[in-house]
N, C-alpha and C positions, 0 to 999 in steps of 0.2 A: 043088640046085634049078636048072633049068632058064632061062636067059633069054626072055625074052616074044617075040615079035616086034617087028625094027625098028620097022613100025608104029603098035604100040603102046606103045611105051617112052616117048614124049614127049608124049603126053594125060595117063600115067600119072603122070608126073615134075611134072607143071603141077597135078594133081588131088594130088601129096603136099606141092608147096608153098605150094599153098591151106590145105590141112588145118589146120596143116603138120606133114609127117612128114618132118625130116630122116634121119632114120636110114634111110629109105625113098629118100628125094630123093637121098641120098649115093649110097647102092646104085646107082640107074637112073641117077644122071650119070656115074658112073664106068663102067658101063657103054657108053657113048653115048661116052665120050671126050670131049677138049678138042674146046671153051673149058665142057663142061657142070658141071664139077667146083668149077671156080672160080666160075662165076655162082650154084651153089648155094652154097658159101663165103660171097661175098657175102650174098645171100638170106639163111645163118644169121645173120651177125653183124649184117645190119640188123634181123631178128629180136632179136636178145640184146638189143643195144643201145637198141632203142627200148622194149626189157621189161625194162630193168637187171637184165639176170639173165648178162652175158659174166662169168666167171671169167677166172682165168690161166690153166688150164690148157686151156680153151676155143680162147681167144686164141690160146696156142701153138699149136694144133691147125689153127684155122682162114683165122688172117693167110697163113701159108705156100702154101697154096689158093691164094688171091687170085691171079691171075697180073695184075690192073693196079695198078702201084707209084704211079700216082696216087692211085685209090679207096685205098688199103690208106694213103698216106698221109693222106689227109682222115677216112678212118677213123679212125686211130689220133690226127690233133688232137681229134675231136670227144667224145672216150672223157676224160672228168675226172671221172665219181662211178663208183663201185665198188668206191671205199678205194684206199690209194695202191701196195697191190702189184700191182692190174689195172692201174693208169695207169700203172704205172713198166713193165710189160711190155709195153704195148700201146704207149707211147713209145717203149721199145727197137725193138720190132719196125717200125716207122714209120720209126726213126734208119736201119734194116738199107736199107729200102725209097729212101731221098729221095736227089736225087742233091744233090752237093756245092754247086754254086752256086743250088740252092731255097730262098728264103726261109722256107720251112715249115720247111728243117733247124733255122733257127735259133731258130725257137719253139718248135719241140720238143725241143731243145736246154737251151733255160728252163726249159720246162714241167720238165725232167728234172732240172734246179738247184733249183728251189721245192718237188718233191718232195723233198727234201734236203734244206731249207728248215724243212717243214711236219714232216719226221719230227725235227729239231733241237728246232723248238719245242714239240712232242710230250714232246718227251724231257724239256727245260726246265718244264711246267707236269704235266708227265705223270706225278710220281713216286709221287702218290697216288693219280693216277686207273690208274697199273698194279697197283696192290697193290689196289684196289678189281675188276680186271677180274679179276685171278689168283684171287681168292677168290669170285668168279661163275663161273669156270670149276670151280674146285676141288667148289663147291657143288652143280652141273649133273653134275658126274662121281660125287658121291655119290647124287643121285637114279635115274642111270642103272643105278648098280648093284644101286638095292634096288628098279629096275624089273623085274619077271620077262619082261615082253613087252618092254624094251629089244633084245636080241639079236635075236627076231625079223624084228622090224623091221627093224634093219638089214641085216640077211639080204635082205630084200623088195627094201628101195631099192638093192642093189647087184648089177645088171643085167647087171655087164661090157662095157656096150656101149660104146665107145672115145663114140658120137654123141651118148650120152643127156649130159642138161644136169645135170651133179652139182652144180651150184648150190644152194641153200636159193632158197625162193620170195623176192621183195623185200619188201624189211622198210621198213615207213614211218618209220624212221628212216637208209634209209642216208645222204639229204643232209643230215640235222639237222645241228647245229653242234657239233663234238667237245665230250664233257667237261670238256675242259681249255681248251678255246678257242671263242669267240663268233662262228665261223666255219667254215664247211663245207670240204672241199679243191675241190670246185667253185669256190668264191667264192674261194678264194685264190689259185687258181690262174688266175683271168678277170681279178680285177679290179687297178686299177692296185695298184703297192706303196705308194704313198704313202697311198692309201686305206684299205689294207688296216691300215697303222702307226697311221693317227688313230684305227682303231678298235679297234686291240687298246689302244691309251692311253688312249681314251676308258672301256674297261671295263677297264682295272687289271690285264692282262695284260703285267704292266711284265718279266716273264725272256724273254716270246716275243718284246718288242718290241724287247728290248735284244738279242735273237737276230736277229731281223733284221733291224734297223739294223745290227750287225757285218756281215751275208752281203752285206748290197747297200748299202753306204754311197755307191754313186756317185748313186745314185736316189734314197737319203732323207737325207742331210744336210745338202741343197739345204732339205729342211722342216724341219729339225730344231727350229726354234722352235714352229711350227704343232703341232706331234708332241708337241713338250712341254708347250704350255699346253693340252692336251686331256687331260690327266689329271689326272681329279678334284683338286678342290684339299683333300678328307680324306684322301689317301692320304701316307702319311710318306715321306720324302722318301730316308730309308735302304732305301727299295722298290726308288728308282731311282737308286744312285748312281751308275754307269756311264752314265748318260748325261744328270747335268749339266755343264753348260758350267762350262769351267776356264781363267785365265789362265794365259799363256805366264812364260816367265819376265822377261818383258820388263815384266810388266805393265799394256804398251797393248792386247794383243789375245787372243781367244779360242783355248785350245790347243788346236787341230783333231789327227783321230790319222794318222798318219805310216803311208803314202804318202797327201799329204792329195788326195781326187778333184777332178776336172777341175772348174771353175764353180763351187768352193766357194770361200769367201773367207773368211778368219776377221772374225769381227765385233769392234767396238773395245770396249777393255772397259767406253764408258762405257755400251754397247746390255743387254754382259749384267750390268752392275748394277741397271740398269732394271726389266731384264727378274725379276733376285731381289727387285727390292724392289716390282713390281707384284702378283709372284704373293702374297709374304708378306703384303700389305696385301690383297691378295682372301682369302689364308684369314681374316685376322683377320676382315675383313668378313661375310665371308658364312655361315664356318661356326663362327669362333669357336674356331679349336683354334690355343690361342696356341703350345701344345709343337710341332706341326706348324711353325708358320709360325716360330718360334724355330730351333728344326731345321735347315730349310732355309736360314735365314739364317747358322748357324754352319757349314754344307757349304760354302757360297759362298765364308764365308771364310778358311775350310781351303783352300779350288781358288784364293786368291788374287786375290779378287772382288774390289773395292777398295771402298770408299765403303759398307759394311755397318755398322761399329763402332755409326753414329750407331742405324740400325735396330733392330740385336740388343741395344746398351742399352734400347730403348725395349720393344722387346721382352720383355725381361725384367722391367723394371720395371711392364711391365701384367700379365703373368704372375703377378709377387707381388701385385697388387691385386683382380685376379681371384678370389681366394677371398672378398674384402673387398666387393668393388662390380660384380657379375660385367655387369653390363649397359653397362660401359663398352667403348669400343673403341677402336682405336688413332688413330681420327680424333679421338675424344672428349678421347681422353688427352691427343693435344697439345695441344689445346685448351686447358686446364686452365693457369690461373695456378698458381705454383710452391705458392701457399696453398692452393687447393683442390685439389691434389692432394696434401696432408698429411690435410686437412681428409677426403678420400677413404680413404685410408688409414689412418685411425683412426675411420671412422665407426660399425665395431662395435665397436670399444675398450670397456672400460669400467678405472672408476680403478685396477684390482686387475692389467689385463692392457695398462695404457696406457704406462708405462714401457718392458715388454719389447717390445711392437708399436712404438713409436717405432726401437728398438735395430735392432731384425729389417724393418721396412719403408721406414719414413723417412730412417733414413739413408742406405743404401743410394741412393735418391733423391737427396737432399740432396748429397751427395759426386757423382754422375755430373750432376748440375748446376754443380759446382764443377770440376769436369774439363773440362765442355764452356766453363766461362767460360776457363777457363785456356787451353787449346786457342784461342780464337780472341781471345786477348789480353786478355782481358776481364776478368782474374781481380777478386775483390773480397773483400778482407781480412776474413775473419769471416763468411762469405756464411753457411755451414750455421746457427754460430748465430744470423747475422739472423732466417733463415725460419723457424728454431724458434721465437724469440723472437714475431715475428709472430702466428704459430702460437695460443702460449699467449694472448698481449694477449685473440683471440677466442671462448678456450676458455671449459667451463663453469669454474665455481671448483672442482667436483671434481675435475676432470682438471687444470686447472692444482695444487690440491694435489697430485696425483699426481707431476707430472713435477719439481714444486721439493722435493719430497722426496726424487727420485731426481737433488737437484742438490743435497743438500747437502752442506757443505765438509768435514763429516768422512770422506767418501767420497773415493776415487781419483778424479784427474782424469779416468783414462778412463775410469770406472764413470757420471761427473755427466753427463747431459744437457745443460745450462745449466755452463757452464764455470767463468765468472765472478762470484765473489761480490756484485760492483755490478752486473752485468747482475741475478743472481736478485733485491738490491733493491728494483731499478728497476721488475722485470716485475711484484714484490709488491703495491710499493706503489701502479703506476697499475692492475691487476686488482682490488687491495680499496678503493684510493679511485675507483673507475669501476664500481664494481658499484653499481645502484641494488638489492639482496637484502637484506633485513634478516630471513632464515632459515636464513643458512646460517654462523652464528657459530661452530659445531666446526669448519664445513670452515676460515674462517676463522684460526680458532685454529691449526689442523694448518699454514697457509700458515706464520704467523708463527714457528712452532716449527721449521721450516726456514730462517730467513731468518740471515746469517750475524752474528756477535756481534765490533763493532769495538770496544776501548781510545784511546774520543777522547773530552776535556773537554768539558761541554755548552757545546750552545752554542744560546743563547735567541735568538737572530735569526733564527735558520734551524731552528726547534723545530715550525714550521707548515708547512702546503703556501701557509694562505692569503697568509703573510708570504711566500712565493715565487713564490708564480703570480698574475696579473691577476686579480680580481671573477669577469669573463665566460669566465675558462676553468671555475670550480667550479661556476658556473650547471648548466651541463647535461654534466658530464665522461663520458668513456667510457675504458677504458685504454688507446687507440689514438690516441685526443686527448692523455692525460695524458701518455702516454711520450716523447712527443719533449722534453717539458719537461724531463722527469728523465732526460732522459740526458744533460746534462752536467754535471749535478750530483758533487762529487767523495765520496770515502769520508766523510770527516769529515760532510760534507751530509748525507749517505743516512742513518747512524749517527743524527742528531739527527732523522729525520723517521721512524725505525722506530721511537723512543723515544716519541714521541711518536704513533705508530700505536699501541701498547702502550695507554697510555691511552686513545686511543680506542674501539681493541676493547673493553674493561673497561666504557668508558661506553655505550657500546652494549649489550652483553648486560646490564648492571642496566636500560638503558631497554625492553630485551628484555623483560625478566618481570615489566615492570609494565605491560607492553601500551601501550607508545608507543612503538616501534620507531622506530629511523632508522637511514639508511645514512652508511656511512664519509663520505660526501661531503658531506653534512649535518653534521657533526661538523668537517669541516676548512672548509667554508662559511659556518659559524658561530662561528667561533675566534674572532673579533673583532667578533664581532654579537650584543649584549648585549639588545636587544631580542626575537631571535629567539630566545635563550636561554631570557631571563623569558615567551615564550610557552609553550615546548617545557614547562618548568618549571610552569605554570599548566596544561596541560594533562593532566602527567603526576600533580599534584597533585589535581585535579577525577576522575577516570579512579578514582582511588585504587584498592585492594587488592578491591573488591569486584568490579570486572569480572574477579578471578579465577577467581570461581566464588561468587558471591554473596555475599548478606551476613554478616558475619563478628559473634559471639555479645563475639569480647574485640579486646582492641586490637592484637594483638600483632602481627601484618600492617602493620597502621598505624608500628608503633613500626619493624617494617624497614623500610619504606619510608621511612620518616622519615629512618633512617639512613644507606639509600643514599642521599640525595636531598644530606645532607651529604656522602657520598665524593665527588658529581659536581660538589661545590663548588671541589675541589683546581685548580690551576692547569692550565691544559690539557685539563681533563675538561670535557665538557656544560655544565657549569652554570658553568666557569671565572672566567667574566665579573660574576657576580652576589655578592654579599658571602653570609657564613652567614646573616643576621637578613635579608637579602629572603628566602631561600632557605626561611629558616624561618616568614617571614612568606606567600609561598605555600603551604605546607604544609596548615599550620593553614587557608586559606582554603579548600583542596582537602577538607582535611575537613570544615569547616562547611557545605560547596555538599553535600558525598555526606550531610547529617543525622547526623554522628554527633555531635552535642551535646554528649551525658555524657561522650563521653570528651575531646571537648575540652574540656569545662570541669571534669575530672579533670587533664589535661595543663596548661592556662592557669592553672589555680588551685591548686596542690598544697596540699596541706593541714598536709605536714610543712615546719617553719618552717628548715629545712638547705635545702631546695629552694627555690633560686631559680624565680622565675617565668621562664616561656622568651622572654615576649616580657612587655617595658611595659604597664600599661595601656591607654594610651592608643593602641596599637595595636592592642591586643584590641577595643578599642572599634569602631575602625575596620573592622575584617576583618566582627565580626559585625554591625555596618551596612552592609557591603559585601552579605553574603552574604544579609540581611533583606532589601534590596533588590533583589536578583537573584533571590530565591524570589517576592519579589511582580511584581514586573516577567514576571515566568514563571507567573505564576497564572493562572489558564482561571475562575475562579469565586472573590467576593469572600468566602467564608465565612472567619473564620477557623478554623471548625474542623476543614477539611478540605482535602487537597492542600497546593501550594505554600503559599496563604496560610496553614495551618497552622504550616508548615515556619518561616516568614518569622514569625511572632507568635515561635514557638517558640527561637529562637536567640537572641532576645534576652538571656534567658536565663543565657547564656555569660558575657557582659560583668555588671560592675556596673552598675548601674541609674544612671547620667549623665545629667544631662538629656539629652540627645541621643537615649539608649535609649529614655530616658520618653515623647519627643516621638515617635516611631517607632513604638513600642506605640503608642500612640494614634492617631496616625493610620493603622495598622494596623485598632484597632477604628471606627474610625470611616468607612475604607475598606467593613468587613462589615455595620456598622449602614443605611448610605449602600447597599451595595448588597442590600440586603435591598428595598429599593422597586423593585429593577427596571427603573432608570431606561435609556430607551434609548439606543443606541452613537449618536453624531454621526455616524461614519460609515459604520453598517449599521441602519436605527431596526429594522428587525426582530430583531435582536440586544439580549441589556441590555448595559448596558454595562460594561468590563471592569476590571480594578485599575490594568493600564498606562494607560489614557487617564485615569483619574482621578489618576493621580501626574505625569501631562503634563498637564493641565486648564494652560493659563495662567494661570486665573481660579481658584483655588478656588471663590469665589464665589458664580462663575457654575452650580457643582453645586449649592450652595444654591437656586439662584434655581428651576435647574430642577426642584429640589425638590418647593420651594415650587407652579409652576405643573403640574405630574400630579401633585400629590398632593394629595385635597381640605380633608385637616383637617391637614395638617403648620402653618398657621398655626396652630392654635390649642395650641399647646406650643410656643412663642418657646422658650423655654430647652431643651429638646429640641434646636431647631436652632440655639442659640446654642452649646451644646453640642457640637454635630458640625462647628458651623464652626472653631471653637478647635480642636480634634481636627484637622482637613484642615491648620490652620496658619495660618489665620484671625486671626493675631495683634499684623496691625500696626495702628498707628496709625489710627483711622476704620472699620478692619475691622465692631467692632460696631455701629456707627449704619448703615453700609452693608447688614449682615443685618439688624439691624430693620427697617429700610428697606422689605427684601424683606420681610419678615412683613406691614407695613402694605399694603402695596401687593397682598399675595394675602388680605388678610382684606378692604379695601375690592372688589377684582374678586367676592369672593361678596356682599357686601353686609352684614358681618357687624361692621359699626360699633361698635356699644361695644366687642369683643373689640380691633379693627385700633384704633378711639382709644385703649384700655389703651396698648399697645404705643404708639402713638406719643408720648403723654402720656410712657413712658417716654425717648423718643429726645429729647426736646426737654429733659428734665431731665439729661441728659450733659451734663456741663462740658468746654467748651474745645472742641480738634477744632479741625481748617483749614480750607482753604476748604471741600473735599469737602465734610469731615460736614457744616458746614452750607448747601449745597447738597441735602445727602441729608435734611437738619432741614428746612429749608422745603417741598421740595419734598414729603415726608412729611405736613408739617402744610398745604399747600395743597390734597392730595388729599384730605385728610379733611372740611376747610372748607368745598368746592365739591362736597357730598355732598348734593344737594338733599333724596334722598329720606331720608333722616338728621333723626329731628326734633328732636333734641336741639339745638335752634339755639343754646344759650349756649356750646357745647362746640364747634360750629362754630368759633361768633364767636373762642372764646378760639386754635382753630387758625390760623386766618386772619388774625387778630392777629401770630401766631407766624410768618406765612408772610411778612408786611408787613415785620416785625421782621428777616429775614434774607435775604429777597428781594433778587434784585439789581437793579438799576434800571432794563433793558430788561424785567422784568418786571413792573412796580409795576403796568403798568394794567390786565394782567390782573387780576390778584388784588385793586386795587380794585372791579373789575369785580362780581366778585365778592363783595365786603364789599357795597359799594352795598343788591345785593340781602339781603343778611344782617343789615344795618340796618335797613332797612324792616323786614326780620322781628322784631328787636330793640325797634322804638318802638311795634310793634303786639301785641308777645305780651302774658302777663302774666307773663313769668316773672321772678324775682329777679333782683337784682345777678351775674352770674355769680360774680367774683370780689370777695367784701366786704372791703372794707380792714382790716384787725386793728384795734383801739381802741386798741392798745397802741402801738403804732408809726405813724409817719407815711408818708404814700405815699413810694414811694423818687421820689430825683430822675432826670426824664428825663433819658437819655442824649444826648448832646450828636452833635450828626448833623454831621456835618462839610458846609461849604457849597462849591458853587463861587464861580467867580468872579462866578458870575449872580446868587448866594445863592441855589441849589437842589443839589440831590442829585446827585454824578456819577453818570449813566446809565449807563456802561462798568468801570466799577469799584469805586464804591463800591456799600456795603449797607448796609441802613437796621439801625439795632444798636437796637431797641425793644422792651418788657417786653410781652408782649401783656396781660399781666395791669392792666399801667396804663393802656393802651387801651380797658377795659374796667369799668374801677375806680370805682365810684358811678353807673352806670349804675343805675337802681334802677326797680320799677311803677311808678310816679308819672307828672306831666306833668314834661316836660324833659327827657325822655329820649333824643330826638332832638340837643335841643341838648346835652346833654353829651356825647353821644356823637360830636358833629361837633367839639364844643372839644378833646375828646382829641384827636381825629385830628389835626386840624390843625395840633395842636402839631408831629404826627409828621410829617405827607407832606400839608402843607396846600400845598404846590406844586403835588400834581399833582394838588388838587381845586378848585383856581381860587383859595381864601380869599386875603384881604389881609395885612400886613405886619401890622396889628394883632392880625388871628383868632390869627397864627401864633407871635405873643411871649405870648399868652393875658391 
């Protein structure tokens, strides 16, 4: 083919590298001659270059063109993607181009070192990503061949033409970030190294980084801290051994590696213990992976890190607690008094796993507690069993059974938890006398059947806590209060107070199953408290056998309880303090309160004459007047045939019939007769009133009276109410002229006179009596006298007579007052002599009135002592009736009616 003409060769060459047709452009520059061949050279590879499509063997083709060793060198810097065999040829060819003292040489001199670099680190993360590409290629070549248009094709694409661009088109992954690495060779090759290190540590590229921190350590061990706390703090720490820091053997300074670069300095070792024990406490923090932060703290100490030991103990001892308390952390941990961090570590124990968790967690603890006292002078004799000891004082009782069963003395010293026979004790005795639990008597039991068995003489002074401790420590004991007391108590002490623990547990589980429960502490608080005793006693007796499970058809419950009640009599036990006959004397009253009668008065009174009686009479007496009283005193309604009053009529029963019993029955029934009227409460009137106020009444009385007043016909059956006054207890001296009294007094308020004179007629014929009765006698017979509307005036006259005759002398002028008028009525009626003298006998002689010194009647003291019936006596229809009647009187109280000294001798 022919060439064009010259002037057309250069429209032509400008129109193919518009297009662009190099393989055209080549042709017509090379024709044309320099400088045309090179400026097309150029022209292609700013082509290539700005379409990432240059190859190597492009490169080789077209750098050589170039005739300016400037352009060819800025070229060849500007060439860093198209994978590193285009850059490492386009660098050579650049290196060929620059002259010696160019600064460009020496960048592309690097550029040509980090290629080196980046195929290193390749190589380092690369091992599976080559065996992943080998078997993309392998798989790509099996497709090709069972392509039948494979060959074709590349028949097609293979042109021969040195120009054409044998490239693959670009692929939008050629800058992505290699497989193996979180970085492209562009970027690694731009940016700084030290950048380029935080970020391959920051993503866990720990072989590329430890790659190139070897290749450039002048550049990155200036960072090397920075570098290092950029990698995640989950990564383990055997990722990166080669590039933790490591002490010299000097032990003050960081071992830098030999030839150590320019401006580096080793750091002192106290920077990089810091630095181990900042990172280990941010894994603990933040993510939690103590094997991690463990780890790394035993590397350290390997590399001779100093100041770890305290760490990687701590470390590990949270490690073991971690399956137990997973939500603690190392800040927490220290935290933790030496007890709550036992308290932690057995808080999923249970009593079957609490022994070996102590073995496997605790000690372990316990002992690097005991090192580190040791270590800084501090030691303290005993310390691990202290904080055991401790430990248990707070535990439950099952867990403490647990661990003094794993201390008992038949066991190896190194197998026992608790070492020392007087420490287990000690710990026994203040956990079960500090426990206020009265349910947990096996666990109980299982403590004591661990505790160790000493060969010492009793000894009775020291057989109590209460004989050993103050009042105010058993008050409100706990086992962390108790223990300091008992601890320096010696063998022989201990001995005499587990002897006497023995008994107590005993009296406790019998006060257990009869439902009055108490704790150890109550039992050693009451050793010398006989009162408290005879409560507990009186409680457990009331309570009886039936709050077992109701009521029971025979005695036989009765009869055990009867008998433990005697075991808790022994010395030392519960009831120590109280002799057998209280003990039995409460018994019996515990059964008479629960109604069991028959069988007490089966038990109280045996029938076969070999059986003594269990208690006196005269005790039996007492209890079921004890228990009568307390059934009525507790009664809601006075019937007796129903409820407490029931109950209380019924026990009587028991006993033989004493006066006493007699008097109790009775006023029993006289409590239900009495309240059958419904008399109301004094201090509710809408209520009636109850059996206790009437057995508290001050007055008996006084119930009569209010009987008498709401009730309209209770006077008219005097003996009815004399009746139930005797019955309430009505039975002293004047009692009955004071209830007549009251009769007369509610038959005159209706008006019902001859009934209310009956009655009084009777009161006035009582002999004797003190002042009272007749007080209650005049005042009775004045009410009736002063009855206007009463027309029986002789029966008046003969009251009023009667009221003169007993009156006392600030009252005389009443009740003359009244006669006066009763006189008149007397000399005007028709009616007979009231009272006719007998023919058989003579008037009796007036009684002799005692005088003052005036010769009249003392007004403040004395009472007139006259018959009224002689006041009245020959009184007769006739005329003179007035004068006879006025000669009487005068005889009597002619004082205080004016008459002379003559009227008054008659």
């Amino acid at each position: 083919m022919s060439s064009p003409p010259t002037e057309d060769v250069r429209p032509t060459l400008l129109r193919a590298l518009q297009t662009p047709d190099y393989p055209l452009a080549s042709q017509l520059a090379a024709s044309l001659g320099a400088p045309f061949p090179s400026l097309v050279a150029q022209s292609h590879l700013t082509h290539l270059l700005s379409t990432r499509s240059l190859s190597p063997q492009l490169a080789k083709e077209l750098f050589p063109l170039v005739e300016d060793d400037n352009w060819a060198v800025d070229a060849a810097r500007a060439v860093v993607d198209g994978g590193a065999e285009l850059v490492r040829e386009v660098v050579r060819l650049g290196l060929e181009r620059v002259g010696e003292e160019d600064v460009r040489g020496e960048e592309l001199r690097e550029r040509m070192e980090r290629l080196g670099s980046w195929e290193e680190m390749l190589k380092a993360e690369g091992g599976v990503v080559g065996e992943e590409r080998k078997e993309k290629e392998e798989k790509e070549k099996v497709v090709d061949e069972d392509d039948p248009w494979a060959d074709a094709a590349d028949e097609d694409e293979d042109s021969g033409d040195p120009w054409d661009d044998p490239s693959p088109p670009p692929s939008p992954t050629a800058s992505s970030p290699s497989p193996a690495l979180p970085l492209t060779l562009p970027d690694f090759l731009l940016c700084p190294l030290p950048r380029t290190a935080l970020l391959l540590a920051s993503t866990s590229h720990l072989l590329s980084l430890s790659t190139l921190i070897s290749s450039y350590p002048h550049q990155l061990l200036p960072h090397r801290f920075p570098i290092l706390s950029s990698i995640p703090l989950h990564v383990h720490p055997t990722s990166f051994l080669a590039l933790l820091p490591s002490i010299d053997r000097s032990g003050s300074y960081e071992l830098l590696p030999t030839p150590t670069p320019p401006r580096v300095t080793p750091a002192p070792a106290q920077e990089i213990t810091a630095w181990y024990v900042s990172r280990a406490e941010s894994i603990d923090a933040r993510t939690g992976l103590l094997d991690v932060a463990l780890a790394l703290v035993q590397q350290g100490a390997a590399r001779g890190v100093p100041g770890l030991d305290g760490l990687g103990e701590e470390l590990s001892l949270l490690s073991r607690l971690a399956p137990v308390s997973p939500h603690h952390t190392l800040a927490s941990f220290r935290s933790l008094s030496p007890l709550q961090a036992i308290q932690a570590y057995l808080a999923s124990s249970t009593p079957a796993t609490l022994a070996a968790d102590i073995r496997r967690l605790v000690r372990p603890y316990l002992y690097v507690l005991e090192s580190r006292a040791e270590r800084a002078g501090e030691a303290y004799e005993g310390l691990v069993q202290r904080l055991l000891g401790e430990w248990v004082l707070g535990a439950r009782l099952e867990d403490v059974a647990a661990v003094l069963q794993a201390s008992r003395a038949t066991l190896g010293r190194g197998e026992r938890i608790i070492k020392e026979d007087e420490e287990v004790a000690r710990l026994a005795l203040a956990v079960l006398y500090g426990s206020d639990r009265t349910d947990a008597w096996d666990t109980m039991g299982r403590i004591f059947e661990s505790l160790p068995a000493w060969d010492f003489p009793p000894s009775p002074s020291h057989s109590s806590l209460s004989s050993l401790l103050p009042p105010h420590i058993l008050a409100s004991p706990s086992p962390a209060f108790l223990y300091p007391h008992l601890r320096p108590l010696p063998s022989h002490t201990l001995s005499a107070l587990l002897d006497t623990l023995d008994m107590h547990l005993e009296s406790a589980e019998l006060l257990a199953r009869w439902r009055v429960p108490v704790s150890l502490a109550w039992l050693a608080r009451t050793a010398q408290d006989a009162a408290a005793q005879r409560a507990w006693a009186e409680r457990m007796a009331r309570r009886g056998p039936g709050d077992m499970g109701g009521e029971m058809e025979s005695g036989s419950e009765w009869e055990a309880m009867g008998d433990d009640m005697g075991r808790l009599v022994s010395p030392g036990a519960a009831f120590g303090l109280l002799g057998k006959d209280e003990v039995a004397r409460i018994f019996y009253g515990g059964m008479l309160a629960s109604g069991k009668f028959d069988l007490a008065q089966e038990l109280l009174n045996p029938s076969s004459s070999q059986s003594a009686p269990p208690l006196p009479p005269g005790v039996v007496e007492d209890l079921v007047l004890a228990a009568s009283r307390d059934f009525y005193d507790n009664a809601e309604s006075g019937n007796l045939h129903v409820g407490n009053m029931k109950l209380a009529y019924d026990v009587l029963k028991v006993s033989p019939q004493t006066p006493p019993i007699r008097a109790q029955r009775s006023f029993i029934s006289a409590t239900s007769r009495l309240a059958s009227f419904s008399l109301p409460s004094p201090s509710s009137p809408s209520l009636p009133l109850t059996p206790l106020e009437i057995r508290l009444a001050p007055h008996k009385l006084s119930l009569i009276a209010q009987l008498l007043s709401t009730t309209e016909d209770a006077h008219r059956h005097p003996e009815v109410v004399l009746a139930l006054a005797r019955d309430l207890g009505c039975t002293a001296p004047g009692d009955e002229a004071r209830c007549l009294g009251m009769i007369v007094d509610a038959g005159v308020a209706v008006g019902e006179w001859e009934r209310a004179g009956g009655v009084g007629e009777r009161l006035l014929e009582g002999k004797g009596g003190g002042e009272e009765e007749e007080e209650v006698k005049w005042r009775s017979a004045f009410a009736l006298g002063r009855q206007e509307e009463w027309d029986d005036v002789p029966r008046r006259a003969t009251f009023l007579g009667h009221a003169l005759a007993r009156a006392p002398g600030e009252t005389l002028a009443d009740v003359l007052s009244v006669w006066r008028r009763v006189e008149d009525l007397l000399v005007s009626s028709p009616f007979p002599s009231a009272f006719p003298a007998p023919a058989s006998s003579p008037p009796p002689e007036p009684e002799v009135v005692p005088q003052t010194a005036g010769g009249g009647v003392g007004l403040f003291g004395g009472k007139v002592r006259r018959d009224p019936k002689e006041l009245l006596r020959g009184l007769g229809p006739g005329g003179g009736k007035r004068e006879a009647a006025r000669s009487v009187l005068t005889r009597g109280v002619g004082w205080l009616i004016g008459a002379d000294e003559g009227e008054m001798r008659g």
